[in-house]
PDB file with SEQRES, HELIX, SHEET and CRYST1 records, atoms N, CA, C and O in Angstrom:
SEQRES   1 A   80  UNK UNK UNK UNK UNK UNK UNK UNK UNK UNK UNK UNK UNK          
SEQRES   2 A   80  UNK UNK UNK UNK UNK UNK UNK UNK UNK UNK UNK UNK UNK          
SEQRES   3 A   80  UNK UNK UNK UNK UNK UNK UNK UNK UNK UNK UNK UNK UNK          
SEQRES   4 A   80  UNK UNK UNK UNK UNK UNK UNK UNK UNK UNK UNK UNK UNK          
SEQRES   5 A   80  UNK UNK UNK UNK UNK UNK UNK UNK UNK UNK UNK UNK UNK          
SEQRES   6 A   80  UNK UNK UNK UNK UNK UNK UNK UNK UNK UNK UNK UNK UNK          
SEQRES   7 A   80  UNK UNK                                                      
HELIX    1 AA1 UNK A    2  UNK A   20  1                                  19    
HELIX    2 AA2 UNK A   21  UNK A   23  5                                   3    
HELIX    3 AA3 UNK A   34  UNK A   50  1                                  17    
HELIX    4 AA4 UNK A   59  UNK A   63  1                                   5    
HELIX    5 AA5 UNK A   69  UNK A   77  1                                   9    
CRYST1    1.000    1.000    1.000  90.00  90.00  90.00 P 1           1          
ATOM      1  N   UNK A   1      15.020 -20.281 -14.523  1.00  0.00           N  
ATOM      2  CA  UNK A   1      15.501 -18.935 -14.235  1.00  0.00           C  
ATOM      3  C   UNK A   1      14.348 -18.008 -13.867  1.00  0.00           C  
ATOM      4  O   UNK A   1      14.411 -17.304 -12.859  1.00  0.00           O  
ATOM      5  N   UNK A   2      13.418 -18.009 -14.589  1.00  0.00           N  
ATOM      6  CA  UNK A   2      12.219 -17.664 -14.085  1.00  0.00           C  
ATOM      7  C   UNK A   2      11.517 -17.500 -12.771  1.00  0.00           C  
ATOM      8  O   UNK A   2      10.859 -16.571 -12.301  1.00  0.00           O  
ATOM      9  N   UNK A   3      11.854 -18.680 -12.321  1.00  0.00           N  
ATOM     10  CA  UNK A   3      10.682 -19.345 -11.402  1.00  0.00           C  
ATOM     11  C   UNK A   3      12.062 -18.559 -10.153  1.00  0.00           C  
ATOM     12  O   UNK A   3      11.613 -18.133  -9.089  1.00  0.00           O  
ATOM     13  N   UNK A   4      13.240 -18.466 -10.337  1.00  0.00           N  
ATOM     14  CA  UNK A   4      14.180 -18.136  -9.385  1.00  0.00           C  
ATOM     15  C   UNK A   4      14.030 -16.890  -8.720  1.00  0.00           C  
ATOM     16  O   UNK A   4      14.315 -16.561  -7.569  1.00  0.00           O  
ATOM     17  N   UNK A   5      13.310 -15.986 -10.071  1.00  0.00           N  
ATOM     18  CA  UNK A   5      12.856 -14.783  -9.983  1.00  0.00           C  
ATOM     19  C   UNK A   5      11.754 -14.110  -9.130  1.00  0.00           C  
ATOM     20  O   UNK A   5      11.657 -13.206  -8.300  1.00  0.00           O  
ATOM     21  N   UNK A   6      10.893 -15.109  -9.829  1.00  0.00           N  
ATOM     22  CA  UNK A   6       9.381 -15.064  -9.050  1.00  0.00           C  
ATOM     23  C   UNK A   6       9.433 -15.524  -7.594  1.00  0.00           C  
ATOM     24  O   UNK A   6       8.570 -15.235  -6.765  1.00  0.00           O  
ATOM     25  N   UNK A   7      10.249 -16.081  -7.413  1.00  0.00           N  
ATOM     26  CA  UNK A   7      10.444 -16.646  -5.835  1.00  0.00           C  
ATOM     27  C   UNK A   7      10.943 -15.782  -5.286  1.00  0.00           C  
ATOM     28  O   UNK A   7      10.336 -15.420  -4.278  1.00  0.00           O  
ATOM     29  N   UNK A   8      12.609 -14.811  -5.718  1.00  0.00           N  
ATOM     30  CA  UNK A   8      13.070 -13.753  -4.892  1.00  0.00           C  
ATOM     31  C   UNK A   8      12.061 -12.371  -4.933  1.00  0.00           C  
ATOM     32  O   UNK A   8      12.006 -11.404  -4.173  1.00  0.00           O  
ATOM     33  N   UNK A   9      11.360 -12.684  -6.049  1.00  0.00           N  
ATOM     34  CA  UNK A   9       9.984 -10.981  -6.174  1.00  0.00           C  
ATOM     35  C   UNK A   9       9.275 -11.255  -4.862  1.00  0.00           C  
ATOM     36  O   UNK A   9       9.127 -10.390  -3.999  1.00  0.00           O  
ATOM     37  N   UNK A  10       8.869 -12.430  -4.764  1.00  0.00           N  
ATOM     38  CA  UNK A  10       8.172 -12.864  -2.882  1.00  0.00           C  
ATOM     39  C   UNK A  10       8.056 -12.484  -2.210  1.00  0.00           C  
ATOM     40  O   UNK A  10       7.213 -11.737  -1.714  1.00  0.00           O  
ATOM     41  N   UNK A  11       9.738 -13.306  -1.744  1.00  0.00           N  
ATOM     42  CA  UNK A  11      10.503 -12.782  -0.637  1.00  0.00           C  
ATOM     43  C   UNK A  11      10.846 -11.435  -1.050  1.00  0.00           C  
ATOM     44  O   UNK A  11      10.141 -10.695  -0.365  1.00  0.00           O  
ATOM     45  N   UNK A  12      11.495 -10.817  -1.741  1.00  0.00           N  
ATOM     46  CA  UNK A  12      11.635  -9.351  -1.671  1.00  0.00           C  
ATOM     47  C   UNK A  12       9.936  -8.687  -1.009  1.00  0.00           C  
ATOM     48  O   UNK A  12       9.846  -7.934  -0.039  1.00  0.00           O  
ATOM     49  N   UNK A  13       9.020  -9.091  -1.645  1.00  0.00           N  
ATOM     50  CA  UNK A  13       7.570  -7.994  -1.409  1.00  0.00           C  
ATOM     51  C   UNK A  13       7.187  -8.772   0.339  1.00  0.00           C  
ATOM     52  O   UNK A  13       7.131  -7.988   1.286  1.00  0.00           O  
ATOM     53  N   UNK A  14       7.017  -9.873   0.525  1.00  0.00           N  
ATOM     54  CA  UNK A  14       7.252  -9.953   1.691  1.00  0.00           C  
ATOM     55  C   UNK A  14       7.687  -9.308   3.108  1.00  0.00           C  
ATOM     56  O   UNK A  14       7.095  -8.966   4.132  1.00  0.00           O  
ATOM     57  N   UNK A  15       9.400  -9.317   2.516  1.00  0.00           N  
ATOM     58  CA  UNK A  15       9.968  -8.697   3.509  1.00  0.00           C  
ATOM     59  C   UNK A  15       9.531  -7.390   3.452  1.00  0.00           C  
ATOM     60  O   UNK A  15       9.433  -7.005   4.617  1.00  0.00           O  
ATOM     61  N   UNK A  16       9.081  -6.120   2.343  1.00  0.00           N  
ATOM     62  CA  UNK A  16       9.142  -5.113   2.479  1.00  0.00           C  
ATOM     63  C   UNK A  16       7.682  -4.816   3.129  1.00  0.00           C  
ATOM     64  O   UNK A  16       7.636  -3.918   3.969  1.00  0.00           O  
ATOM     65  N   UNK A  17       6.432  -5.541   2.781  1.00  0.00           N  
ATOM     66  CA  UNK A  17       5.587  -5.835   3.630  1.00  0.00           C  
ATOM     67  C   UNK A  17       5.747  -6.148   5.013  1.00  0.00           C  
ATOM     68  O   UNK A  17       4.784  -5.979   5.761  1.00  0.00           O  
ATOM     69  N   UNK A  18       6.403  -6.411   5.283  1.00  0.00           N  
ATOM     70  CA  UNK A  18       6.631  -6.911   6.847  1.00  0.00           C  
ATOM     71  C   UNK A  18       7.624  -5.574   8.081  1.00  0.00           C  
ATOM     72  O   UNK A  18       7.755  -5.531   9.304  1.00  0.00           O  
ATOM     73  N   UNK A  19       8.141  -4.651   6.899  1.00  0.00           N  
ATOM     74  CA  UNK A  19       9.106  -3.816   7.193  1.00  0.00           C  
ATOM     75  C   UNK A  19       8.117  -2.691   7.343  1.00  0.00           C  
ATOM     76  O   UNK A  19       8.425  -1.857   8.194  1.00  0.00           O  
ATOM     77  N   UNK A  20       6.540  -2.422   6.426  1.00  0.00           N  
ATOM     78  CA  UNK A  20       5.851  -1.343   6.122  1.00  0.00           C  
ATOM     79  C   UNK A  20       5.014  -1.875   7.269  1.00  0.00           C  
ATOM     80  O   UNK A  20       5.179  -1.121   8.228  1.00  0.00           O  
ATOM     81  N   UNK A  21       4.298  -2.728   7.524  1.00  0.00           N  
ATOM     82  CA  UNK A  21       3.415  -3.387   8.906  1.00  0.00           C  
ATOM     83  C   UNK A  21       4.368  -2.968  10.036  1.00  0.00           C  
ATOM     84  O   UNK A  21       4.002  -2.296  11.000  1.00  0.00           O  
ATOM     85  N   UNK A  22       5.174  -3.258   9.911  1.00  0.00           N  
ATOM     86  CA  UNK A  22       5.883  -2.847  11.332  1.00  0.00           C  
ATOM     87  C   UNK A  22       5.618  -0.891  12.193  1.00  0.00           C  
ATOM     88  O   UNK A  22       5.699  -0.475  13.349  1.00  0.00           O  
ATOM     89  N   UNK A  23       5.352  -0.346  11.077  1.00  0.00           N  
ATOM     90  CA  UNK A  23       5.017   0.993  11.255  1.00  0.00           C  
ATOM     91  C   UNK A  23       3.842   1.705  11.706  1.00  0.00           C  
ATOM     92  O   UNK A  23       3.787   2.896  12.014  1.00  0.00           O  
ATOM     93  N   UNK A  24       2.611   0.583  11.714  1.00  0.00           N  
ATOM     94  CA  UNK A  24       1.220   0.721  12.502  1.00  0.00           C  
ATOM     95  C   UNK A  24       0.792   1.630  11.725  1.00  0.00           C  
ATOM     96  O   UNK A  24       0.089   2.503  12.234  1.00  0.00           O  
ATOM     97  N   UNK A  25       1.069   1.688  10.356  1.00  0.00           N  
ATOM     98  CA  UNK A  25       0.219   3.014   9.112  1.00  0.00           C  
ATOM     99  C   UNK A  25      -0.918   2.564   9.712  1.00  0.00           C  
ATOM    100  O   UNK A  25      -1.343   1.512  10.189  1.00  0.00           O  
ATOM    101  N   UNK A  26      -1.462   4.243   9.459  1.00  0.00           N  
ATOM    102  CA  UNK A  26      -3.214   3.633   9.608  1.00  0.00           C  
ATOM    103  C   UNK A  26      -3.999   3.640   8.551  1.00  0.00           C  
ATOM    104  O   UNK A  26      -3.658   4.373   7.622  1.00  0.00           O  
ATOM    105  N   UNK A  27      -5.087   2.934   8.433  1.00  0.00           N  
ATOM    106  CA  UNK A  27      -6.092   2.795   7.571  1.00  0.00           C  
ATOM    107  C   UNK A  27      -6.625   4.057   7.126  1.00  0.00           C  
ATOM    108  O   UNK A  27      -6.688   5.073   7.819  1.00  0.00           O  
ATOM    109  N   UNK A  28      -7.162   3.889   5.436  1.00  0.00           N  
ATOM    110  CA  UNK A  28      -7.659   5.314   5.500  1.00  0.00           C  
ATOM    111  C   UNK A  28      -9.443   4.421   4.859  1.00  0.00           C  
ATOM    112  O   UNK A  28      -9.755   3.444   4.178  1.00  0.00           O  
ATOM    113  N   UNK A  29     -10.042   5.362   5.502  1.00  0.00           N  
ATOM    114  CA  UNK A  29     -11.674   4.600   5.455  1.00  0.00           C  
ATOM    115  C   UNK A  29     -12.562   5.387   4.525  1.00  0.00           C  
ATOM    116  O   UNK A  29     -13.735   5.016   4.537  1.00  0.00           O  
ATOM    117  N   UNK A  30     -12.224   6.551   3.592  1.00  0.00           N  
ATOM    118  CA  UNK A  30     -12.967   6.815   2.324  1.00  0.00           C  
ATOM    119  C   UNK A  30     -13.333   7.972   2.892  1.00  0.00           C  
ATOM    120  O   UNK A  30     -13.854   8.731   2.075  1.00  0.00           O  
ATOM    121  N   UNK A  31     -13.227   8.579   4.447  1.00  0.00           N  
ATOM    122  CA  UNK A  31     -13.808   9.828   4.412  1.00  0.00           C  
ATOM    123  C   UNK A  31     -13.559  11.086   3.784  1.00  0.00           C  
ATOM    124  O   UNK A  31     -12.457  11.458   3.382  1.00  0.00           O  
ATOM    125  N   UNK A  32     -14.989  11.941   3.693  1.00  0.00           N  
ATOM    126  CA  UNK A  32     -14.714  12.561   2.552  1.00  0.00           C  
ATOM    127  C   UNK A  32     -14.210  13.788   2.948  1.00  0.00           C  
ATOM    128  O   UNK A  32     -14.587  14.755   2.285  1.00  0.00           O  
ATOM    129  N   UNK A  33     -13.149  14.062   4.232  1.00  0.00           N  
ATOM    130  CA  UNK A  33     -12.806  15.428   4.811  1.00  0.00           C  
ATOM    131  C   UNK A  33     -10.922  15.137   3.867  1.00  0.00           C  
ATOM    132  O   UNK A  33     -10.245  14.159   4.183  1.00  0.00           O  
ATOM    133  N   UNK A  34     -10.511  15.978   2.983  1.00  0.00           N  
ATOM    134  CA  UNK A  34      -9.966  16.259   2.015  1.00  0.00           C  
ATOM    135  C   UNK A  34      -8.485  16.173   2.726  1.00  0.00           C  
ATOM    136  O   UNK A  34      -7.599  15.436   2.292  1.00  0.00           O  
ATOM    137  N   UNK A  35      -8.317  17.102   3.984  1.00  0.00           N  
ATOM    138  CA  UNK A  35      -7.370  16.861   4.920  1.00  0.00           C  
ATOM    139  C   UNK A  35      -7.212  15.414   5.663  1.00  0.00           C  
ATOM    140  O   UNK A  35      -6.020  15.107   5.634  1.00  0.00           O  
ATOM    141  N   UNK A  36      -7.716  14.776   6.085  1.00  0.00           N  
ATOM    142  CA  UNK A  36      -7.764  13.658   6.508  1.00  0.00           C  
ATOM    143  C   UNK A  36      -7.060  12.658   5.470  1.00  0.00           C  
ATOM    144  O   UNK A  36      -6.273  11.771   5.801  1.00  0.00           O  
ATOM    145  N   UNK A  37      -7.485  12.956   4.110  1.00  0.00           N  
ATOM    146  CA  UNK A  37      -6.940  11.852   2.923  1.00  0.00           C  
ATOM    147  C   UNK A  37      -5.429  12.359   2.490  1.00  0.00           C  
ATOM    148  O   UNK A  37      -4.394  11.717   2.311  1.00  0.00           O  
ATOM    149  N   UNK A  38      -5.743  13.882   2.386  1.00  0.00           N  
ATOM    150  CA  UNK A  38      -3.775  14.428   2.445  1.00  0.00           C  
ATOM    151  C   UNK A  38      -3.088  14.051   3.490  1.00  0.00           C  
ATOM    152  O   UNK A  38      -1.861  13.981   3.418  1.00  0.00           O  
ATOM    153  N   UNK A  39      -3.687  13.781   4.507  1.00  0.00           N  
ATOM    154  CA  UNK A  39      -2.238  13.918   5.901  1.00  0.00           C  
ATOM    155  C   UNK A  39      -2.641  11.976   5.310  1.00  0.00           C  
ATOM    156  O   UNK A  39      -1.660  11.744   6.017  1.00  0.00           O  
ATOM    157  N   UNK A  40      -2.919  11.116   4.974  1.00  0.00           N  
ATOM    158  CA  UNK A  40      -2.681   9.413   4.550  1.00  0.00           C  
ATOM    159  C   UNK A  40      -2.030   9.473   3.872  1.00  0.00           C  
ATOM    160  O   UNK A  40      -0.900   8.999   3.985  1.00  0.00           O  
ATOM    161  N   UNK A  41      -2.469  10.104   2.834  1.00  0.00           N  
ATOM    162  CA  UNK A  41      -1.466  10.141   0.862  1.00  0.00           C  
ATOM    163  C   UNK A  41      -0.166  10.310   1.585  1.00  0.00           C  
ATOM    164  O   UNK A  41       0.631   9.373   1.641  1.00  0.00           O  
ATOM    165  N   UNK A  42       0.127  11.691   2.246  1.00  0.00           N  
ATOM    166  CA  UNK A  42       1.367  12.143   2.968  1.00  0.00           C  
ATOM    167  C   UNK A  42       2.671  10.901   3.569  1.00  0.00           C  
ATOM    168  O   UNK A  42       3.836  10.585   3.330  1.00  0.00           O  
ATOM    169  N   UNK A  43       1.211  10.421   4.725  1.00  0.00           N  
ATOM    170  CA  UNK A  43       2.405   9.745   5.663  1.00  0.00           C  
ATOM    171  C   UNK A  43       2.568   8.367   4.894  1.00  0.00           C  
ATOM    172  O   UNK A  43       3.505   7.652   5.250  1.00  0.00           O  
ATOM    173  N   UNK A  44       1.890   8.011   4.059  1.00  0.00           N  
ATOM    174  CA  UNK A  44       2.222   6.518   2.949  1.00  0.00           C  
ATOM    175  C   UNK A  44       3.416   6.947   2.410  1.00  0.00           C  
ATOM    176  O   UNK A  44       4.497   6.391   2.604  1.00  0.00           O  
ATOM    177  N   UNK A  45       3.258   7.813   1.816  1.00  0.00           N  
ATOM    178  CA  UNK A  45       4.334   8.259   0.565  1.00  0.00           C  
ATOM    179  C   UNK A  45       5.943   8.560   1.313  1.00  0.00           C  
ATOM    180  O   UNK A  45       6.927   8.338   0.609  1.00  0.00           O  
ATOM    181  N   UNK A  46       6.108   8.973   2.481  1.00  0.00           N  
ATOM    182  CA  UNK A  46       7.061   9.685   3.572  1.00  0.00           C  
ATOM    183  C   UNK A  46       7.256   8.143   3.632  1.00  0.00           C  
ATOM    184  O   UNK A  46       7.921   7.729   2.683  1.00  0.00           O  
ATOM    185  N   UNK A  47       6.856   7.217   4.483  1.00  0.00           N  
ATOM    186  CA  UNK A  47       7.179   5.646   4.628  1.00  0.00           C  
ATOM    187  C   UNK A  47       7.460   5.031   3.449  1.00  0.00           C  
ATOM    188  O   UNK A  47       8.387   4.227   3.549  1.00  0.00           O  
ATOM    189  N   UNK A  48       6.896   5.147   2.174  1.00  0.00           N  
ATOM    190  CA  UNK A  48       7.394   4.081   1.146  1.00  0.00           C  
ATOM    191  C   UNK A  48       8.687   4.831   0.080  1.00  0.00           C  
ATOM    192  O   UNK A  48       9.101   4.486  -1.027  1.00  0.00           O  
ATOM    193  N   UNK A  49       9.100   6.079   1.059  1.00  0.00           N  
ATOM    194  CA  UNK A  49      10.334   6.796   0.280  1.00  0.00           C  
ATOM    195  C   UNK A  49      11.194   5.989   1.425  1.00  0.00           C  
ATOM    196  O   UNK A  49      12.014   5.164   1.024  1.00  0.00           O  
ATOM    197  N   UNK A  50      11.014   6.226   3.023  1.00  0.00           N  
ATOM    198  CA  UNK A  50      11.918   5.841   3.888  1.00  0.00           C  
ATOM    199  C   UNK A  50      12.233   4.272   3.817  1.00  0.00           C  
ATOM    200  O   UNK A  50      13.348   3.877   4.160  1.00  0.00           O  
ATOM    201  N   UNK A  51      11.370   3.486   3.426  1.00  0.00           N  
ATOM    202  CA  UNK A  51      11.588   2.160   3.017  1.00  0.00           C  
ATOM    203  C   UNK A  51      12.305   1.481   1.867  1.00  0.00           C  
ATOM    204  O   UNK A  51      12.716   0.357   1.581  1.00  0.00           O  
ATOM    205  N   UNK A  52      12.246   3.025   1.201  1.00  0.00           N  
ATOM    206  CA  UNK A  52      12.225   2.879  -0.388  1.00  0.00           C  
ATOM    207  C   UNK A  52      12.025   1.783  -1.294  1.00  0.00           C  
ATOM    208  O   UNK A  52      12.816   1.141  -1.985  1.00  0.00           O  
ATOM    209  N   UNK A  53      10.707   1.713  -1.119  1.00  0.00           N  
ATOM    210  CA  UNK A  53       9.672   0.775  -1.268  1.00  0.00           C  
ATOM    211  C   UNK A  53       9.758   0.794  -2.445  1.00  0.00           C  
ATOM    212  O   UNK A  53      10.070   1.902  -2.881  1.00  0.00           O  
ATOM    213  N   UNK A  54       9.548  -0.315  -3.502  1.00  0.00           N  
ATOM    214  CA  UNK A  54       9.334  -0.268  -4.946  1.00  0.00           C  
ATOM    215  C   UNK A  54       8.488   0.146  -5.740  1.00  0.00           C  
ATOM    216  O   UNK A  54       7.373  -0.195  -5.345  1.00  0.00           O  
ATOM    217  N   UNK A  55       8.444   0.761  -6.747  1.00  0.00           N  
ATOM    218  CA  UNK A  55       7.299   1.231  -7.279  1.00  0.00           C  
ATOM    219  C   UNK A  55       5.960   0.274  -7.495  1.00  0.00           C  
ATOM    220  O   UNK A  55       4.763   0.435  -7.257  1.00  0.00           O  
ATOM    221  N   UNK A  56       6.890  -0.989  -8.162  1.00  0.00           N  
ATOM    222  CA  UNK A  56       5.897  -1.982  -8.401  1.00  0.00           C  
ATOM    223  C   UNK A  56       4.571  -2.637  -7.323  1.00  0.00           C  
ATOM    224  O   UNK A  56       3.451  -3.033  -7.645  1.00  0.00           O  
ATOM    225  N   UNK A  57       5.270  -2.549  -5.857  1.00  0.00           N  
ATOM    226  CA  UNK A  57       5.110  -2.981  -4.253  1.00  0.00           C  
ATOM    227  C   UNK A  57       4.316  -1.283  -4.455  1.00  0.00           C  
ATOM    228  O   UNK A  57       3.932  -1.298  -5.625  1.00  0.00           O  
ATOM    229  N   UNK A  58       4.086  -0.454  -4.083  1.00  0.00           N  
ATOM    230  CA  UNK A  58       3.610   0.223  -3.802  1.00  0.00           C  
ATOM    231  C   UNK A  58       1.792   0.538  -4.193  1.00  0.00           C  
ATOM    232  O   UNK A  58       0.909   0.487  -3.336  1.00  0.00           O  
ATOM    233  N   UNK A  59       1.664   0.714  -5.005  1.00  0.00           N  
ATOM    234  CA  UNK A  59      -0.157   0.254  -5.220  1.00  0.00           C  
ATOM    235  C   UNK A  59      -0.848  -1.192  -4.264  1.00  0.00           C  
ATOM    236  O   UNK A  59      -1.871  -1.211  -3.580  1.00  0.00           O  
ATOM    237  N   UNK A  60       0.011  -2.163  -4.498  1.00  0.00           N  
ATOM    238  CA  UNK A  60      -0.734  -2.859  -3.859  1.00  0.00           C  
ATOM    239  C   UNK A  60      -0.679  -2.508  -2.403  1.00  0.00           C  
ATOM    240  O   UNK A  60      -1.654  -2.562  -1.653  1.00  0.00           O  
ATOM    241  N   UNK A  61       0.702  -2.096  -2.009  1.00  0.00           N  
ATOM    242  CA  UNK A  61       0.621  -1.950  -0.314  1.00  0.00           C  
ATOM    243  C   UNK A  61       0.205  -1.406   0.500  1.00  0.00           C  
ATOM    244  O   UNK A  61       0.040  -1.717   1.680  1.00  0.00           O  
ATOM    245  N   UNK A  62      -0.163   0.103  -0.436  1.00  0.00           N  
ATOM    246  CA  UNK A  62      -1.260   1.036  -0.033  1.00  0.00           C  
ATOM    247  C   UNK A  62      -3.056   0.892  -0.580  1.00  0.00           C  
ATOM    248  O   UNK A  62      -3.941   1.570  -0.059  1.00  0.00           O  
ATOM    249  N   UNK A  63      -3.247   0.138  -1.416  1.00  0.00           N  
ATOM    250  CA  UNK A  63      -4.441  -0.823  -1.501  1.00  0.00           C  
ATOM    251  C   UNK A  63      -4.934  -1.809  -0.310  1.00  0.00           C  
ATOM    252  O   UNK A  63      -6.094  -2.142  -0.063  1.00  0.00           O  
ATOM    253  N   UNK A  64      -3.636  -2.219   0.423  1.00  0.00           N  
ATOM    254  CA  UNK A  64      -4.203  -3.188   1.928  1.00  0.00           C  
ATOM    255  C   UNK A  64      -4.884  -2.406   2.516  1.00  0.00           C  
ATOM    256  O   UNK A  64      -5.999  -2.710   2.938  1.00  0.00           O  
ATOM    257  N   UNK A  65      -4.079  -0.644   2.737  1.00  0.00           N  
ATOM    258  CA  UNK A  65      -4.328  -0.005   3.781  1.00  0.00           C  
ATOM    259  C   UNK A  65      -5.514   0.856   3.385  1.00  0.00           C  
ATOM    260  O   UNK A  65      -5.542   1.893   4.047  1.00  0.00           O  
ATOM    261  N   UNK A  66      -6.336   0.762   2.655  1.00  0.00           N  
ATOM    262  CA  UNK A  66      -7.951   0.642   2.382  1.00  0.00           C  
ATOM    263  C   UNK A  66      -8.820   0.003   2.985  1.00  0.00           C  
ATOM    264  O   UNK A  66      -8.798  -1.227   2.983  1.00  0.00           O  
ATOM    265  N   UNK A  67     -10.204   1.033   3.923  1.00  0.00           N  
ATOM    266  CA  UNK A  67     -11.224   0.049   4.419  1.00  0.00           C  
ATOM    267  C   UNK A  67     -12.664   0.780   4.157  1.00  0.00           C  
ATOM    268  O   UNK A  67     -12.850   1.926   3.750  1.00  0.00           O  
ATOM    269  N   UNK A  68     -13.627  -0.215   4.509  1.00  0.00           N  
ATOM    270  CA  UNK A  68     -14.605   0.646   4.324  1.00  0.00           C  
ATOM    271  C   UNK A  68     -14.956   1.767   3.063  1.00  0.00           C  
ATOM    272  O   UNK A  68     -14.623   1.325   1.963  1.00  0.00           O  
ATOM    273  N   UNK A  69     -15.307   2.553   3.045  1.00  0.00           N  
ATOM    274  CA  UNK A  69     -15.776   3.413   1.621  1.00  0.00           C  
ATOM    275  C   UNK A  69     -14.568   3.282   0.744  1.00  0.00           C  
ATOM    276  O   UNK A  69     -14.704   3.163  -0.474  1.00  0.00           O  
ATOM    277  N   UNK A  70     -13.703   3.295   1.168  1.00  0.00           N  
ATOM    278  CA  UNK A  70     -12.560   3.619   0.558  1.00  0.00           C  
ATOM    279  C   UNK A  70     -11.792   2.311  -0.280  1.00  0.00           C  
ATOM    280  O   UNK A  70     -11.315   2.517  -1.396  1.00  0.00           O  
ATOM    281  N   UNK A  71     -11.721   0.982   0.351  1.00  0.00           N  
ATOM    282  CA  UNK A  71     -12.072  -0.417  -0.185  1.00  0.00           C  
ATOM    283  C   UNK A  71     -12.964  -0.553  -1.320  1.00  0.00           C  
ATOM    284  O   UNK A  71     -12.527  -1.155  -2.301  1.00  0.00           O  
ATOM    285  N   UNK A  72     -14.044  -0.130  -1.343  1.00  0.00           N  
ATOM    286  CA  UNK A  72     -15.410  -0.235  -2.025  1.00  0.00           C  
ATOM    287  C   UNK A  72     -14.897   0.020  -3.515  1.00  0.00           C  
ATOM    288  O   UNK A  72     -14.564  -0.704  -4.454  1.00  0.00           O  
ATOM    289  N   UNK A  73     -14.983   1.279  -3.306  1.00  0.00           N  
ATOM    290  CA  UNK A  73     -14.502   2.251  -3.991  1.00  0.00           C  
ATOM    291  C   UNK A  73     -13.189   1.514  -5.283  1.00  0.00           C  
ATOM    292  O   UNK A  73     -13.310   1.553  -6.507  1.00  0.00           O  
ATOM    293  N   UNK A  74     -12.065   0.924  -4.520  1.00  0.00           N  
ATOM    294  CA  UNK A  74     -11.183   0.892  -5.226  1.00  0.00           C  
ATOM    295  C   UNK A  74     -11.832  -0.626  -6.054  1.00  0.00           C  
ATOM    296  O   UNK A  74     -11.701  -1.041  -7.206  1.00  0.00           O  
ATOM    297  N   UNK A  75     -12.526  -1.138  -4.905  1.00  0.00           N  
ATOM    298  CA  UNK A  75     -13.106  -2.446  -5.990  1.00  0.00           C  
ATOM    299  C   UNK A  75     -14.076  -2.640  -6.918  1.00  0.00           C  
ATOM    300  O   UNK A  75     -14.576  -3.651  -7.412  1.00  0.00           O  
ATOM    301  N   UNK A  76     -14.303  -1.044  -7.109  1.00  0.00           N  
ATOM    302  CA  UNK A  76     -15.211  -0.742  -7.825  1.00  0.00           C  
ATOM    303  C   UNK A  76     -14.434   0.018  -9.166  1.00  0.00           C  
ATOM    304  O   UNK A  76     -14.977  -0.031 -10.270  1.00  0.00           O  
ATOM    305  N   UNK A  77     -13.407   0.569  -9.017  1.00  0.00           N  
ATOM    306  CA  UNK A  77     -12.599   0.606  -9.918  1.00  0.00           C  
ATOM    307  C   UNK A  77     -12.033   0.061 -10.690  1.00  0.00           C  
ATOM    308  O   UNK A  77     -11.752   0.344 -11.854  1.00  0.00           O  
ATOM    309  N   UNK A  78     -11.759  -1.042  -9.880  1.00  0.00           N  
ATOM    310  CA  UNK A  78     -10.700  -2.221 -10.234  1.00  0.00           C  
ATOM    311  C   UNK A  78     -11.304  -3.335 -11.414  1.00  0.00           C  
ATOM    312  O   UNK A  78     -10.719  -4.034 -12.241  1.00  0.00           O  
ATOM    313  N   UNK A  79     -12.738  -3.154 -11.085  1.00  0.00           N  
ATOM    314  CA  UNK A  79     -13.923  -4.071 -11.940  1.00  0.00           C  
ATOM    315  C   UNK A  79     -13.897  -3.389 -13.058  1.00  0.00           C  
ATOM    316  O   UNK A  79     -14.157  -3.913 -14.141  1.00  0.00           O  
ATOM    317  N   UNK A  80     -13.629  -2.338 -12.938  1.00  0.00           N  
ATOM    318  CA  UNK A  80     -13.983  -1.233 -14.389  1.00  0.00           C  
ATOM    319  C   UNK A  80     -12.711  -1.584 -15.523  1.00  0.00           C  
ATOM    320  O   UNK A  80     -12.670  -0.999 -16.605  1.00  0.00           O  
TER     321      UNK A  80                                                      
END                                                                             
């Protein structure tokens, strides 16, 4: 019963991955102009309401869309 679970959690994060890629979000790269990181936070959050993306799916999916300083950063957190 388990394992039935973990298989449809997958495919569920999968597909909703594949539904959030389809939208060409863009990367946010750690810069430090304050507006630049509000209008990302913004248009993530606007897409993973319109998707209505799961809470659980959501950290990681906006963790992909991390590069550069901003990557670093979270893997530097993440160690902590």
């Amino acid at each position: 019963m388990i394992e039935v679970k973990e298989n449809k959690t997958r495919k569920d994060n999968s597909y909703m991955f594949k539904k959030l890629a389809s939208h060409n979000l863009s990367m946010y790269n750690g810069a430090p102009d304050p507006r630049a990181f509000k209008d990302w936070i913004q248009g993530i959050e606007k897409l993973f309401d319109a998707l209505q993306c799961s809470k659980d799916c959501m950290e990681g999916f906006a963790i992909f869309y991390l590069k550069d300083e901003a990557d670093l950063w979270w893997a530097t957190i993440r160690e902590m």
